[in-house]
N, CA, C and O atoms as CSV, one atom per row, in Angstrom:
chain,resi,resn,atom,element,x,y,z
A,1,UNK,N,N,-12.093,-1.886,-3.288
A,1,UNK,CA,C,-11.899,-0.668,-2.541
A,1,UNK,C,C,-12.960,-0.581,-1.458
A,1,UNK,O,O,-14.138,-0.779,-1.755
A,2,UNK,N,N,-12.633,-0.324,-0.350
A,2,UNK,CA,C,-13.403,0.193,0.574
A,2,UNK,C,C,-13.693,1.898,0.862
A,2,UNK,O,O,-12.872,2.814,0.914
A,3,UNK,N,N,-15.041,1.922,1.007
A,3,UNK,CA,C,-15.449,3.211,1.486
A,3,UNK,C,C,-16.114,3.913,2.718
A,3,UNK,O,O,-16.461,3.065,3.540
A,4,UNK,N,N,-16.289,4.695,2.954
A,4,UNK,CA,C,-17.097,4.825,4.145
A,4,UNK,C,C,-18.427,4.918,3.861
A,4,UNK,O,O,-18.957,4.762,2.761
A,5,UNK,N,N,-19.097,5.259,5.222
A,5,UNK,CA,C,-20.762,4.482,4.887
A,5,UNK,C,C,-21.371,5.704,4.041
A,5,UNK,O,O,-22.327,5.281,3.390
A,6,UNK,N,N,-21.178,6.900,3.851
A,6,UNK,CA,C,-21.118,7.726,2.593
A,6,UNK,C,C,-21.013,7.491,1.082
A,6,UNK,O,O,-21.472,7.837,-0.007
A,7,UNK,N,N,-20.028,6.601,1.753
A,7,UNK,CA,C,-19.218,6.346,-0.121
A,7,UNK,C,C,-17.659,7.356,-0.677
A,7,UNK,O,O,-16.877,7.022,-1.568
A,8,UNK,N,N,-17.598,8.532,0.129
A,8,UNK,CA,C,-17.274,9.424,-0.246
A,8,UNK,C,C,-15.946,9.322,0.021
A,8,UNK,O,O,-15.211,9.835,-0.822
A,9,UNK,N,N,-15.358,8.729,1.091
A,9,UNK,CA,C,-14.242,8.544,1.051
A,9,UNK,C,C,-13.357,7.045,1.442
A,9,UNK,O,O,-13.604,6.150,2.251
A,10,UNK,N,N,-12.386,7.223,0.597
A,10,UNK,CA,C,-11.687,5.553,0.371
A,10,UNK,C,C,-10.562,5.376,1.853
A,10,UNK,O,O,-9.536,5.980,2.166
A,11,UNK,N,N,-11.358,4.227,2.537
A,11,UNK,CA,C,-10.592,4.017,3.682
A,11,UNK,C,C,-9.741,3.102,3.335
A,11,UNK,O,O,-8.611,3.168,3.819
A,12,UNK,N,N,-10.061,2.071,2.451
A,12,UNK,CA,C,-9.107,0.431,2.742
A,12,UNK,C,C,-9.305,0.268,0.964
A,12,UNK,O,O,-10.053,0.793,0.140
A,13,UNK,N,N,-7.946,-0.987,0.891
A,13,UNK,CA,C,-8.321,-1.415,-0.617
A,13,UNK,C,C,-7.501,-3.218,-0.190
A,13,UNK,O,O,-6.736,-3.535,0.721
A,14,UNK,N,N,-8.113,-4.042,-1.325
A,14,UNK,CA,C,-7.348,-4.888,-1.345
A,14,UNK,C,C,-7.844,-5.763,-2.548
A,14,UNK,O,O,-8.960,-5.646,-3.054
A,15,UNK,N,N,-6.816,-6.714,-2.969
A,15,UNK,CA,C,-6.994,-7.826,-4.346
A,15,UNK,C,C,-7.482,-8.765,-3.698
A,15,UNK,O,O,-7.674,-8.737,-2.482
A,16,UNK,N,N,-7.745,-9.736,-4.475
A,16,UNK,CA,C,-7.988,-11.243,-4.496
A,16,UNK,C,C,-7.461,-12.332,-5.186
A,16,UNK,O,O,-8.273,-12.608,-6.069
A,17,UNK,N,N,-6.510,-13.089,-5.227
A,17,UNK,CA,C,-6.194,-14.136,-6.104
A,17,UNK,C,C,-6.965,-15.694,-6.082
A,17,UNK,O,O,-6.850,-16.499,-5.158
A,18,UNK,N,N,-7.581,-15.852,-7.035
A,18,UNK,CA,C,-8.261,-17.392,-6.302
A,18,UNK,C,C,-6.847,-18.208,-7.631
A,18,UNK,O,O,-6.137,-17.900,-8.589
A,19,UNK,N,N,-7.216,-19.373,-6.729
A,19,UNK,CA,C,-6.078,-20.541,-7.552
A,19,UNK,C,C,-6.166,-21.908,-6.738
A,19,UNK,O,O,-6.584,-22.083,-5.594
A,20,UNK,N,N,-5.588,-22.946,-7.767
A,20,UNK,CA,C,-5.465,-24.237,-6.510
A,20,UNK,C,C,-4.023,-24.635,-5.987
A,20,UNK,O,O,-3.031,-24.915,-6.659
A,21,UNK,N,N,-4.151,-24.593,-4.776
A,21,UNK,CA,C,-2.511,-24.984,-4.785
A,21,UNK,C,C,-2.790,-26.755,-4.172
A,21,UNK,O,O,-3.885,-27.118,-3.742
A,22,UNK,N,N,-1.619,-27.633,-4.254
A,22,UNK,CA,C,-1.555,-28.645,-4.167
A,22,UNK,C,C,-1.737,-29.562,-2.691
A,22,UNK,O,O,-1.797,-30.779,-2.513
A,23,UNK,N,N,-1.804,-28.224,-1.589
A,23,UNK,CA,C,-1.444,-28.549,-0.128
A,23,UNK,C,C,-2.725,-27.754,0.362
A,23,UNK,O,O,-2.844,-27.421,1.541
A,24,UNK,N,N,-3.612,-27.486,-0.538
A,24,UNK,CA,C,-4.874,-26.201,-0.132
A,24,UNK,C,C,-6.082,-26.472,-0.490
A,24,UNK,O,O,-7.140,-26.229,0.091
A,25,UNK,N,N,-5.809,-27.166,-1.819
A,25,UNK,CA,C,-7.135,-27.221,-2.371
A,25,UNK,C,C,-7.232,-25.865,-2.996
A,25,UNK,O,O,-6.291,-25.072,-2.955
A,26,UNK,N,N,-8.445,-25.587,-3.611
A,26,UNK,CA,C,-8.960,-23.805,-3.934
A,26,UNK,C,C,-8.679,-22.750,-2.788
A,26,UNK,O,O,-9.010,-22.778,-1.603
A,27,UNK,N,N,-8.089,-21.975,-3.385
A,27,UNK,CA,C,-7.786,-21.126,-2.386
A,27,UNK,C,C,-7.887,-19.522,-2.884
A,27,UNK,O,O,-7.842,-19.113,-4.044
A,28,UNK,N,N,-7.980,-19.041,-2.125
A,28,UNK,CA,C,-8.602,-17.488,-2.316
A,28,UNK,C,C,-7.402,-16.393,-1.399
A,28,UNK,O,O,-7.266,-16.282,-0.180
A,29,UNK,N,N,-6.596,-15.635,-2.612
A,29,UNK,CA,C,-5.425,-14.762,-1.258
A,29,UNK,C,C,-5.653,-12.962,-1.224
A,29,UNK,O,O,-5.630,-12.015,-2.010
A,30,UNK,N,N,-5.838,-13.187,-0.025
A,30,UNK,CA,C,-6.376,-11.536,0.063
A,30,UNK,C,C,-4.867,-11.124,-0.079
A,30,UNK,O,O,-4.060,-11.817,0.541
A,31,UNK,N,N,-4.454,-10.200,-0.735
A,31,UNK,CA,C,-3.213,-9.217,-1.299
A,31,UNK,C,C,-3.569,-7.973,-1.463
A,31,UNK,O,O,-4.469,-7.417,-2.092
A,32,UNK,N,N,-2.456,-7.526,-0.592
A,32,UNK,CA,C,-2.533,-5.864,-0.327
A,32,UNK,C,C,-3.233,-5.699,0.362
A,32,UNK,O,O,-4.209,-5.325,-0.289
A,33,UNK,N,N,-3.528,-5.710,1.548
A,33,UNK,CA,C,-4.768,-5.614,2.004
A,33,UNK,C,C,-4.564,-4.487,3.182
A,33,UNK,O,O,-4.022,-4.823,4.235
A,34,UNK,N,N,-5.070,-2.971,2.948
A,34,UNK,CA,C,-4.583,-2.010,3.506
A,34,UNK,C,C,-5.939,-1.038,3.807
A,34,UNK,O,O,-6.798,-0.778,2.965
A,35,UNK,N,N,-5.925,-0.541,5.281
A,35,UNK,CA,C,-6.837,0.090,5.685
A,35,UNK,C,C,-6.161,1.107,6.387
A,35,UNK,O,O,-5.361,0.939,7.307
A,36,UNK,N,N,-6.657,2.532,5.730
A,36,UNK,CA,C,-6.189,3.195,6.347
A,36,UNK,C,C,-6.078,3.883,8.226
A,36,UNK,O,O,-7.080,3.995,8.933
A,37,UNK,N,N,-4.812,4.208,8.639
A,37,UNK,CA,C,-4.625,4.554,9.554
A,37,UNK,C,C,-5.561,4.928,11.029
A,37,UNK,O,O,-5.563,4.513,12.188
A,38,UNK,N,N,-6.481,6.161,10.073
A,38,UNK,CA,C,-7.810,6.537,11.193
A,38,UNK,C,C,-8.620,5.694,11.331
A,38,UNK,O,O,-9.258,5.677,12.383
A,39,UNK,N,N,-8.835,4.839,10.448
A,39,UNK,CA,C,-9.619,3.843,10.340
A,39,UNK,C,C,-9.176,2.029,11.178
A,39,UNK,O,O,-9.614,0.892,11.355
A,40,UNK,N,N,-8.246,2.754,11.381
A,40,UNK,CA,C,-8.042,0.664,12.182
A,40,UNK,C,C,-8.480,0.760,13.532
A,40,UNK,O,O,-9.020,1.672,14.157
A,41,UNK,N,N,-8.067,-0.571,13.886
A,41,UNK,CA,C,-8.927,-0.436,15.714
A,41,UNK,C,C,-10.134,-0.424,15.531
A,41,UNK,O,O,-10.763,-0.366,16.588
A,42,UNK,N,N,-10.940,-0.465,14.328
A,42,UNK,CA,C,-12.485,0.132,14.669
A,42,UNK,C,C,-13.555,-1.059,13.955
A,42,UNK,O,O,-14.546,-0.758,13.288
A,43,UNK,N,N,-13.132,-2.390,14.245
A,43,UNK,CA,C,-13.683,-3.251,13.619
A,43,UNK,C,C,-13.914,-3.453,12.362
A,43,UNK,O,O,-14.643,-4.402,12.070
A,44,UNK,N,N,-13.340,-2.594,11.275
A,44,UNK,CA,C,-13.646,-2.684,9.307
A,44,UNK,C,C,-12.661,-3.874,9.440
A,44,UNK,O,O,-13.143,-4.797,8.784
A,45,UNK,N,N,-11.466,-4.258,10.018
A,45,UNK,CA,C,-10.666,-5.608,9.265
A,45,UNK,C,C,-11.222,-6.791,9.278
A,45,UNK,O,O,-11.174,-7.660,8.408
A,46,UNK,N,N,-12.100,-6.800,10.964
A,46,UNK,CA,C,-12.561,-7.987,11.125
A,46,UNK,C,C,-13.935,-8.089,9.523
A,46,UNK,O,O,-13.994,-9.061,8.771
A,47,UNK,N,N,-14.573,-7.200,9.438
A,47,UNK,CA,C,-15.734,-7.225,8.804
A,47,UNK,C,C,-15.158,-7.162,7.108
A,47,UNK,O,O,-15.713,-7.923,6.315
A,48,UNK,N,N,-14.285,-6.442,6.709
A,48,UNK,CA,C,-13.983,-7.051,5.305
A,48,UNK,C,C,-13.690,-8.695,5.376
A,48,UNK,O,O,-14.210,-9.567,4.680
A,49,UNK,N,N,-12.946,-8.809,6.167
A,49,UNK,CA,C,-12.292,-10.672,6.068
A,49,UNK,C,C,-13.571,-11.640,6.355
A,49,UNK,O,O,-13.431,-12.806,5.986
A,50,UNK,N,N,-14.646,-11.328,6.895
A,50,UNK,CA,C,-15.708,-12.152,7.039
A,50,UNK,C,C,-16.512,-11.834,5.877
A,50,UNK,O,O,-17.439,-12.559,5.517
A,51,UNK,N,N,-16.163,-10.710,5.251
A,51,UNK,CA,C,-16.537,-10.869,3.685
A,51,UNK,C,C,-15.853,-11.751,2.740
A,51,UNK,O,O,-16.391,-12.501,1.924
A,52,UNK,N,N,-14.822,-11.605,2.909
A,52,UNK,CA,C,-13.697,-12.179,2.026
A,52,UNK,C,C,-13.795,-13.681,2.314
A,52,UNK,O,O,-13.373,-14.542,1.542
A,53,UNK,N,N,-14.548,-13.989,3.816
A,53,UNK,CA,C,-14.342,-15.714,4.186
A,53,UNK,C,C,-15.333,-16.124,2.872
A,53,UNK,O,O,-15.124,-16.992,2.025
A,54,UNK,N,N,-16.303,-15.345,2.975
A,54,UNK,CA,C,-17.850,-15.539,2.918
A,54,UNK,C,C,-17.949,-15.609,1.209
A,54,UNK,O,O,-18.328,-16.574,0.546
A,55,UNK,N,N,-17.563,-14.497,0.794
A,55,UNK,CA,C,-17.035,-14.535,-1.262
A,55,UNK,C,C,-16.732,-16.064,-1.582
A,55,UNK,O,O,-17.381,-16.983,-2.080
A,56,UNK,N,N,-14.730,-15.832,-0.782
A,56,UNK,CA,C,-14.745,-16.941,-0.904
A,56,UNK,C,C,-15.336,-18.386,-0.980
A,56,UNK,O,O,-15.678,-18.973,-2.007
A,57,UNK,N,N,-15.375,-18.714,-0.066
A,57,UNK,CA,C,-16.396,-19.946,0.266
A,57,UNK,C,C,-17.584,-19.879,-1.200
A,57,UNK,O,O,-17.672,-20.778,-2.037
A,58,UNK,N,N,-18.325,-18.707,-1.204
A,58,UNK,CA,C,-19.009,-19.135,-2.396
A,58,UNK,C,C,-18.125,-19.090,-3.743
A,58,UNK,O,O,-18.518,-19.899,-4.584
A,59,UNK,N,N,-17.661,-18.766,-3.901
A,59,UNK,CA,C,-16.649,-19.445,-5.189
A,59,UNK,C,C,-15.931,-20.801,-5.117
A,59,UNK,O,O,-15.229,-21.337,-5.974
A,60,UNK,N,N,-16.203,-21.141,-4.139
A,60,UNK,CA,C,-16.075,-22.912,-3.847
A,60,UNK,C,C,-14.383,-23.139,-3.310
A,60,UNK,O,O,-13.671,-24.063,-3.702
A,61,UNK,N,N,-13.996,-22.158,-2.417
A,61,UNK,CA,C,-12.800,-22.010,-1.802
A,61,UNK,C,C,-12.602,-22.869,-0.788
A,61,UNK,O,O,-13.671,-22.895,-0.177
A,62,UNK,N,N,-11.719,-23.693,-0.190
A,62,UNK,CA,C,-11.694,-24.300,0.675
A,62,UNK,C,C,-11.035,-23.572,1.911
A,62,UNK,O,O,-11.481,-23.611,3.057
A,63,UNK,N,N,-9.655,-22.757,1.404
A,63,UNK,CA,C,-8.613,-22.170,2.277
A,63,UNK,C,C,-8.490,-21.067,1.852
A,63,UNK,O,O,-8.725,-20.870,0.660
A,64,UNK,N,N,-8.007,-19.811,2.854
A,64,UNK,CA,C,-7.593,-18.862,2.234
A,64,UNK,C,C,-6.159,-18.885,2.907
A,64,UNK,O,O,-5.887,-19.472,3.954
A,65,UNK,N,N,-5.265,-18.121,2.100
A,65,UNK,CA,C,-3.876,-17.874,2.851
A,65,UNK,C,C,-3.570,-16.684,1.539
A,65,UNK,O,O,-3.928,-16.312,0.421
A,66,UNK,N,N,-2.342,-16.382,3.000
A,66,UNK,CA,C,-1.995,-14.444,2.423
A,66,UNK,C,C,-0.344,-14.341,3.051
A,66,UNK,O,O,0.126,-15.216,3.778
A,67,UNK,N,N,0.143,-13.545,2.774
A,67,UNK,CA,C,1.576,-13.092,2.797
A,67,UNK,C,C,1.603,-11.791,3.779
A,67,UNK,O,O,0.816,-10.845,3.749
A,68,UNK,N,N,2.400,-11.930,4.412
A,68,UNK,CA,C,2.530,-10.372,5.582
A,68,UNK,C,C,4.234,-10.183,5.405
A,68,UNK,O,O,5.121,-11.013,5.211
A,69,UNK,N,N,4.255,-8.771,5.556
A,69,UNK,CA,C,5.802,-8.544,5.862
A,69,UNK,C,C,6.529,-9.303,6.921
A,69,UNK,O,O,5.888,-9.682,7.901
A,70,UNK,N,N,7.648,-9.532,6.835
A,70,UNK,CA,C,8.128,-10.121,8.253
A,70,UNK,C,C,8.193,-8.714,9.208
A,70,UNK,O,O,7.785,-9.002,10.334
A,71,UNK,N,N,8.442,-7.786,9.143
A,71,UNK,CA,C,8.714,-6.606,10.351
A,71,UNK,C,C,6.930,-6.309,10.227
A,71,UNK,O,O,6.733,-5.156,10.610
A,72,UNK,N,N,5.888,-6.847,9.904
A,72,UNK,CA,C,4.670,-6.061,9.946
A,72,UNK,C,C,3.868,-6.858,11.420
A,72,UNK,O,O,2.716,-7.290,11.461
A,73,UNK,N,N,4.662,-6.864,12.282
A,73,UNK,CA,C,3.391,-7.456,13.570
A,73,UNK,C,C,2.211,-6.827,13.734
A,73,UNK,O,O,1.469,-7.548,14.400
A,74,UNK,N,N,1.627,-5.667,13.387
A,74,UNK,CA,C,0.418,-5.773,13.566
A,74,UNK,C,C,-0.496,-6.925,12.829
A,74,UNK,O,O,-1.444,-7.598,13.233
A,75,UNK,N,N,0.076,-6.871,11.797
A,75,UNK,CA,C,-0.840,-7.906,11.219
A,75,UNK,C,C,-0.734,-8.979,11.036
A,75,UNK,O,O,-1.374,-9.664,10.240
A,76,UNK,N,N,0.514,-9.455,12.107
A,76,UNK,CA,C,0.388,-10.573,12.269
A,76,UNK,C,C,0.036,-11.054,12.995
A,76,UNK,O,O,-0.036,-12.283,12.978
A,77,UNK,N,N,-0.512,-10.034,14.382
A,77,UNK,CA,C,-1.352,-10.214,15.156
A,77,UNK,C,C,-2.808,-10.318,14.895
A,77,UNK,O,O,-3.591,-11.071,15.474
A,78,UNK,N,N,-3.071,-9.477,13.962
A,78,UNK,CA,C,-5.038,-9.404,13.680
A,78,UNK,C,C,-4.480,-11.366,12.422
A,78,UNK,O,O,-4.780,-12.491,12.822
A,79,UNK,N,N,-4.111,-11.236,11.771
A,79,UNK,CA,C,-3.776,-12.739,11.091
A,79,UNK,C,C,-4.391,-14.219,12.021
A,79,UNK,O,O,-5.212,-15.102,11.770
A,80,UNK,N,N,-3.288,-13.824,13.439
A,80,UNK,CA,C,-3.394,-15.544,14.314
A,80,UNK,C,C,-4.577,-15.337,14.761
A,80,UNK,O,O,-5.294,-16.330,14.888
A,81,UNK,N,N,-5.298,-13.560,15.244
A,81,UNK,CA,C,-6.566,-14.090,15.778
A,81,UNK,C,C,-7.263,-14.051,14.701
A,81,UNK,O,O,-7.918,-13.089,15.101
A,82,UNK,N,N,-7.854,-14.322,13.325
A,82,UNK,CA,C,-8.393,-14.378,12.819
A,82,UNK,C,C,-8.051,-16.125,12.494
A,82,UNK,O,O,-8.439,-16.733,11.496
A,83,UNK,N,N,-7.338,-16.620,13.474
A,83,UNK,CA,C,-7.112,-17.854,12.943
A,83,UNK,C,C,-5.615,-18.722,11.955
A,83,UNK,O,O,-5.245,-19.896,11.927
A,84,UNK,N,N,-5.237,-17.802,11.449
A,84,UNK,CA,C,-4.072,-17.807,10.692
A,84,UNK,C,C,-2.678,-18.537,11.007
A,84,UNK,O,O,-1.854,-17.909,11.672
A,85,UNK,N,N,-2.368,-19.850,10.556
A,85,UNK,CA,C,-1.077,-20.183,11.260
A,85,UNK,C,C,-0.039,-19.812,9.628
A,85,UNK,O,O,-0.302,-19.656,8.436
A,86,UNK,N,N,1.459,-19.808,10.680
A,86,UNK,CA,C,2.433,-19.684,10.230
A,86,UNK,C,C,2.657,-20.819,9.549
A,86,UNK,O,O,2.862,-21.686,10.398
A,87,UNK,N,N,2.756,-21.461,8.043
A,87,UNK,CA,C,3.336,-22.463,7.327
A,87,UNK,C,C,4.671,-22.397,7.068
A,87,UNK,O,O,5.417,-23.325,7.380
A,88,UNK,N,N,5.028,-21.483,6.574
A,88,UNK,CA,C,5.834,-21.091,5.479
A,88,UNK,C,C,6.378,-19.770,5.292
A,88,UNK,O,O,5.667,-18.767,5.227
A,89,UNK,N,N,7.783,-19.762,5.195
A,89,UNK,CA,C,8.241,-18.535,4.639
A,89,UNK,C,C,8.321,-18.112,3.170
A,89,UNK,O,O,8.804,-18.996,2.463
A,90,UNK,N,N,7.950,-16.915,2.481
A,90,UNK,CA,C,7.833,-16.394,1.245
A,90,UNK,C,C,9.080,-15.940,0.850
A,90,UNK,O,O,9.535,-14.917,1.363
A,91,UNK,N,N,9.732,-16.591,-0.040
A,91,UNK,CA,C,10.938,-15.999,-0.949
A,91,UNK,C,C,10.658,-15.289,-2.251
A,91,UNK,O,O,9.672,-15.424,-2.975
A,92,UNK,N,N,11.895,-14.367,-2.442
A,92,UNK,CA,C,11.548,-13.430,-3.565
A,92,UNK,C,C,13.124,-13.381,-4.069
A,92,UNK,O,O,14.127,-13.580,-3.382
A,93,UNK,N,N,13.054,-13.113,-5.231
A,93,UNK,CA,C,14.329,-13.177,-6.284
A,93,UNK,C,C,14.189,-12.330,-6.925
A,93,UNK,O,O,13.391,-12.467,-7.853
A,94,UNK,N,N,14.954,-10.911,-6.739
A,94,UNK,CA,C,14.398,-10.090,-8.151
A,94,UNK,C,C,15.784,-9.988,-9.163
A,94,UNK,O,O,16.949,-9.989,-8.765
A,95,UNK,N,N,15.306,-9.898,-10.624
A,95,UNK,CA,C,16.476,-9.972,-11.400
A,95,UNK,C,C,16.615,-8.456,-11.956
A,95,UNK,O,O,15.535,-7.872,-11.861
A,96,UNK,N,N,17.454,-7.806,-12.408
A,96,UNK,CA,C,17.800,-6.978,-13.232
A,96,UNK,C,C,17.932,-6.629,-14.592
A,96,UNK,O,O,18.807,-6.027,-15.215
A,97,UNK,N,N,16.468,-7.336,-15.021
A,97,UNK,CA,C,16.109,-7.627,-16.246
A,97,UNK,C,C,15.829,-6.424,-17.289
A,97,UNK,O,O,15.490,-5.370,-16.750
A,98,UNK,N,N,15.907,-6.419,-18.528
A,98,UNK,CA,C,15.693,-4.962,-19.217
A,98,UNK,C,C,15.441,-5.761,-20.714
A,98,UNK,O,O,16.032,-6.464,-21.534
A,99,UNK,N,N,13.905,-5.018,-20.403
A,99,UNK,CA,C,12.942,-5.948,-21.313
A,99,UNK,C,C,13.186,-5.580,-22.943
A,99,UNK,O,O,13.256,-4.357,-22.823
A,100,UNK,N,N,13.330,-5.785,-24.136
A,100,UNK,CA,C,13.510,-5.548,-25.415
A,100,UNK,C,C,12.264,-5.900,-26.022
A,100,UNK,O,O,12.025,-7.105,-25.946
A,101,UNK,N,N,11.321,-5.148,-26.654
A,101,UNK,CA,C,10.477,-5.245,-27.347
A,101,UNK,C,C,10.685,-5.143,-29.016
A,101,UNK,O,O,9.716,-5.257,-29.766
């Protein structure tokens, strides 16, 4: 979670998945990664993700990669300048499952 320089109130939040994938090496995926509204434009994205390079890397990460909406261009704009290329498209399958315990 992110806060302001107070503490007092929650601007941004986001996960972390570390794992190895086969085409990556160790890799570290920022998920969810949401800052609120009043708060963008104002340099916190660049400065969490140079945290997140920086974590990473010391947990012995080689790559990071992350998932964006397809209709979300803002962030797929702050993404390429942060460096970010397009690999791959993300598929999803959901089933209509109804769990029995």
């Amino acid at each position: 979670m992110l806060g302001d320089i107070s503490g007092d109130t929650l601007i941004g939040v986001f996960g972390l998945w570390f794992m190895t994938r086969h085409y990556a090496g160790r890799s570290c995926e920022p998920d969810h990664v949401y800052i609120d509204d009043v708060y963008r434009n104002k340099g916190i994205g660049k400065k969490v993700f140079y945290w997140i390079y920086e974590y990473a890397k010391n947990k012995g990460c080689e790559t990071t990669e992350l998932n964006s909406y397809v209709s979300n261009y803002p962030s797929h704009k702050f993404y390429m300048n942060e460096g970010y290329e397009i690999w791959a498209h993300h598929f999803v399958k959901k089933y209509n499952v109804r769990y029995i315990l």
